[in-house]
Structure formats: C-alpha cells, structure tokens
C-alpha positions in Angstrom: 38.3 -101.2 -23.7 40.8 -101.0 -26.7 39.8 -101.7 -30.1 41.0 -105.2 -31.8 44.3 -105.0 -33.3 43.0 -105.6 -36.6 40.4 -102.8 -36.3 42.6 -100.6 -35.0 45.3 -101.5 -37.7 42.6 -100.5 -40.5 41.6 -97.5 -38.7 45.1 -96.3 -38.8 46.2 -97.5 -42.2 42.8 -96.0 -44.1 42.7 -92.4 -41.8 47.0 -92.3 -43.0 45.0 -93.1 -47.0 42.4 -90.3 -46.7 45.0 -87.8 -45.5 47.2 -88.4 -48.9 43.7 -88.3 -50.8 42.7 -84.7 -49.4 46.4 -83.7 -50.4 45.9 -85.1 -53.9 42.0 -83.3 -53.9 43.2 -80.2 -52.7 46.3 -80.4 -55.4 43.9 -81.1 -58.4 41.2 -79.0 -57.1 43.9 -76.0 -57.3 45.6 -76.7 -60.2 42.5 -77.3 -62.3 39.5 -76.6 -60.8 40.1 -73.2 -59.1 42.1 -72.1 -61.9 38.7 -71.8 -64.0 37.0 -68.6 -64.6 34.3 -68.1 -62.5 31.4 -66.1 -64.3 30.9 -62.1 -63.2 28.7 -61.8 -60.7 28.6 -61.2 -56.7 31.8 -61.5 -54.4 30.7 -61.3 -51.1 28.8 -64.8 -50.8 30.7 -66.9 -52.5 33.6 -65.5 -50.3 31.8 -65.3 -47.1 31.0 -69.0 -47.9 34.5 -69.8 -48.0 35.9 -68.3 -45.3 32.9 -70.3 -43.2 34.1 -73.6 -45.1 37.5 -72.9 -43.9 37.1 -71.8 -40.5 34.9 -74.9 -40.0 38.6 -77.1 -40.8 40.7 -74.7 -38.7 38.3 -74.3 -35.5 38.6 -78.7 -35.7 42.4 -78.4 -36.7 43.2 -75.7 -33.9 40.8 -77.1 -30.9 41.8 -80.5 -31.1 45.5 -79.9 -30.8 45.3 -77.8 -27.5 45.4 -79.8 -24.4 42.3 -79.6 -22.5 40.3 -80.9 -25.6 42.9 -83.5 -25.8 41.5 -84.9 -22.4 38.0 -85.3 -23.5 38.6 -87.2 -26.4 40.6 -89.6 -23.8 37.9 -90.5 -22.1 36.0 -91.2 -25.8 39.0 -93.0 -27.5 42.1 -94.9 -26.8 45.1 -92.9 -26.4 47.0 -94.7 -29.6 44.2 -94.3 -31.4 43.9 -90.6 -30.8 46.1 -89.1 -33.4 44.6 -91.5 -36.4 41.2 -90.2 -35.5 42.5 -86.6 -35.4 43.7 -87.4 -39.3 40.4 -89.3 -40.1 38.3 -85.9 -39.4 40.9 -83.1 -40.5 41.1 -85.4 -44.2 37.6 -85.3 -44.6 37.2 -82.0 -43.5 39.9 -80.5 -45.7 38.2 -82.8 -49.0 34.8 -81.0 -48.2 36.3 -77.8 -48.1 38.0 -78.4 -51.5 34.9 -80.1 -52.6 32.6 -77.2 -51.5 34.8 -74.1 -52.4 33.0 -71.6 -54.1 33.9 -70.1 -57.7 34.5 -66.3 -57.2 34.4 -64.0 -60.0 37.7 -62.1 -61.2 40.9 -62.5 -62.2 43.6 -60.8 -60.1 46.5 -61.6 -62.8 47.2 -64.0 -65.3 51.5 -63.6 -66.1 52.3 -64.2 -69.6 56.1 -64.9 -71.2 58.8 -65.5 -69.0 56.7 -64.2 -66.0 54.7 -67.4 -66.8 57.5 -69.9 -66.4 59.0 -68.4 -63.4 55.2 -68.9 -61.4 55.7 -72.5 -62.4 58.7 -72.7 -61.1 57.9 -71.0 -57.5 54.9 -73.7 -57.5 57.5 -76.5 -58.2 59.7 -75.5 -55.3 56.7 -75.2 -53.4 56.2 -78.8 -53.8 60.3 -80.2 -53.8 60.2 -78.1 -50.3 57.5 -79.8 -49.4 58.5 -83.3 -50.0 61.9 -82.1 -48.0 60.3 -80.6 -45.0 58.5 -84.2 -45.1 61.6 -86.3 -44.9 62.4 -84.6 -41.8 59.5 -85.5 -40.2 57.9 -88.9 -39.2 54.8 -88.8 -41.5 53.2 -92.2 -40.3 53.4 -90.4 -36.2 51.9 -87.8 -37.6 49.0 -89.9 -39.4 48.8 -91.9 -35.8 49.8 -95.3 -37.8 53.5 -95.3 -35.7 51.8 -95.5 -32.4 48.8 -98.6 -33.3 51.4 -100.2 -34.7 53.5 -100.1 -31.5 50.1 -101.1 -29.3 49.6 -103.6 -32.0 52.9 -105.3 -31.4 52.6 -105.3 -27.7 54.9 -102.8 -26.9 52.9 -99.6 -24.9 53.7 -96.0 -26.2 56.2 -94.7 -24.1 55.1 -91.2 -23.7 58.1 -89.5 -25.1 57.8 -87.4 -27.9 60.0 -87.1 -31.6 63.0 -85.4 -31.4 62.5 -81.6 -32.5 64.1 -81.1 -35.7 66.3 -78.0 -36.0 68.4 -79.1 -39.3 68.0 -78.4 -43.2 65.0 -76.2 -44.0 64.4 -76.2 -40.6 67.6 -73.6 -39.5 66.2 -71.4 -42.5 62.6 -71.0 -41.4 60.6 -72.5 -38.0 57.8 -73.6 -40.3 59.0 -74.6 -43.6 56.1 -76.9 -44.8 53.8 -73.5 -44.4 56.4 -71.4 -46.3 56.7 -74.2 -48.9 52.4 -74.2 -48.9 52.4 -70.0 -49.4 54.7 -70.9 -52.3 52.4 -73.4 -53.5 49.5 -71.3 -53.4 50.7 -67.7 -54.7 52.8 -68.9 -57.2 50.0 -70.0 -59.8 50.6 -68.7 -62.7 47.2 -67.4 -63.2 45.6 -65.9 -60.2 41.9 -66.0 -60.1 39.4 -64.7 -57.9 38.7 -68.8 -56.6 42.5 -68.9 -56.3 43.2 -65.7 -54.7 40.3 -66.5 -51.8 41.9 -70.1 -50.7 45.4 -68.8 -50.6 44.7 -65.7 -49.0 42.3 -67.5 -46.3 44.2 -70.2 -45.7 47.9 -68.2 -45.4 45.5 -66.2 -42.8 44.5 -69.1 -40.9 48.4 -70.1 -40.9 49.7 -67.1 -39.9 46.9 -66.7 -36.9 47.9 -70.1 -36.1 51.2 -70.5 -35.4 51.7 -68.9 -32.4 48.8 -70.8 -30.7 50.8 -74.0 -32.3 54.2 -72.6 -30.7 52.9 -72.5 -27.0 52.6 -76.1 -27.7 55.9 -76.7 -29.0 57.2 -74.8 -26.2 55.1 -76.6 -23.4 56.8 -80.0 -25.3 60.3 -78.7 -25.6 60.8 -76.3 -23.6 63.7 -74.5 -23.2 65.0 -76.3 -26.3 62.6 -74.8 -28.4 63.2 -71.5 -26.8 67.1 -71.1 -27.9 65.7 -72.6 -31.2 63.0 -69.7 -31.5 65.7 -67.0 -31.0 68.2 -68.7 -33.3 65.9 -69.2 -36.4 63.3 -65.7 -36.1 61.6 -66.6 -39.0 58.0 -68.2 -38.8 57.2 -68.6 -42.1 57.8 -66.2 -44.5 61.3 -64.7 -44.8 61.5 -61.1 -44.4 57.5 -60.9 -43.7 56.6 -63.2 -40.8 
C-alpha cells in the first residue's frame, strides 16, 4: 500500500536535506578536519580502516543502482519512493564515513608562495564546476523529491527517463562532477596523510565505478549514449582516464 502523501512528502523533502548535509560534512570535514596533522605513528590501520569505511558506502552506492537489486527493493518500497530512500541511506552513509575517517600520520606536501594560491584556486574550480555540472542536471530527480511530488499530485510517473545531457561540461568530459570532485580533493593546498587516503580511495572507487555506471547509461540510452561515448572519450580525467 503506498505511504500517505504527507509521509511520503517528508520522507522526500528530509532524505533531499541529509544529502546537502553529508555534502556540507564531507566539505568541512576536508577542509578542516582532515587537513590536521595526525600524530606519527602506524599507517596501515588507520588506512585499512578507511578503505573498509569506504567500501562499506560504495558496495550500498554500486549494488543498489544495478537492476536486479532494484527489483527487491520493489517489492519492499513503493516505486516513487525508491530513489528518496536510495538518498536517505547513501547521505547517512557518506556522513559516517566522514564522521569515522581515521587520522593517518604524514604529510605528503604542504605548497608554500604562489604554489599555495594556485591549489586554492584548483579547489575553487573544483567547486564552480561542480555547481555547473549541477545545473545540468535535475537535482530534486536525483534526491527522489521530483517523482513523490508527481504521485503526490495525482499524476503516476510515467516511466520515461531525463533527457541525457551532452552540452557544456558535458561535451568536455562524460563525467564532469567526478572530474570537478578529483579537483576538489587533490587540489588542497596542504596534502596530509588523512587527505591523501580519502582522495586517493575515493578517486579509486570512481574510477572502478564508472564503467559499471556506463552499462547502465547504455542499457537507458542506448545507442544515443553510444555515439556520445565515442564523441566525448574522456571519463573523467583529461589526458588520464
């Protein structure tokens, strides 16, 4: 039986809240908190802890997009509701992981003078390319508010899916809000050892992830996202991936 519009409503609303709160954790927790010095002292826990922090968001993240898991929460969940729940458990997932991260020793390199500056600056186009990748994109259908709303004014999802978006940043690279994180997240200034392990861990988990995301962008688009594929070859980084 569906939920009551209201319920539902609040579910939608609060799940598209706790996703902008993770992003505003995980931007505090990286700008201040990480970039602390950690003590001297052993590597491999702290790192090993972190990887199993991480893989713990990415195995939910990954499984829950593909298809066949997609049917089991069906039976569990309404289908307009599906997408809001999906943001409800990434978001709190992603705010333990920035809660829990542990402090690893080191510091791989702390840029002084104009070297300084210009890692600001990589981090602030990280962000503006973030914020432009964004406008492209629907980010209340992606937060599953678009499609309550929608039940919630009596008018039954249709099934069809966004248009794909092949303009902007998107004609540069194929996955510009993951080039515009790697900025984010390698351009710090001041590279420490609890730094280093997020952005290296979590540039992993992008890079093994996109071509598992692709098969589902081609299964959606098909041959549209094919020519687009072969138009724009870059994933996510230019010149590297």
């Amino acid at each position: 039986m569906p939920p009551p519009r209201r319920l539902a409503l609040v579910i939608a609303w609060t799940g598209a809240a706790i996703f902008a709160a993770s992003l505003a954790w995980f931007a505090y927790s990286y700008l201040f908190r990480f970039g602390q010095r950690a003590p001297a002292g052993p590597l491999a826990r702290p790192i090993l802890i972190n990887v199993l922090l991480f893989s713990g968001f990415a195995l939910h993240h990954s499984v829950l997009a593909r298809s066949g898991a997609k049917r089991v929460v069906h039976l569990l969940i309404p289908p307009e509701l599906e997408r809001s729940i999906y943001t409800w458990v990434a978001s709190v997932l992603f705010l333990a992981v920035c809660a829990w991260w542990q402090p690893v020793p080191g510091v791989v390199y702390d840029l002084t003078g104009p070297w300084r500056f210009l890692g600001w600056t990589v981090q602030l186009a990280g962000l503006v390319l973030t914020i432009r990748a964004s406008a492209a994109l629907d980010v209340l259908d992606l937060a599953g508010v678009r499609a309550v709303v929608r039940r919630a004014n009596a008018h039954s999802p249709d099934g069809s899916n966004p248009p794909l978006t092949t303009r902007g940043l998107y004609a540069f690279v194929r996955h510009p809000l993951y080039f515009a994180w790697t900025l984010f997240v390698f351009g710090a200034p001041t590279m420490t050892g609890t730094r280093a392990s997020f952005a290296i861990v979590s540039i992993a988990y992008l890079m093994i992830a996109i071509p598992w995301e692709e098969r589902g962008l081609v299964a959606t688009f098909g041959q549209q996202y094919e020519d687009y594929r072969r138009r724009v070859t870059t994933r996510m980084i230019p010149w590297l991936y």
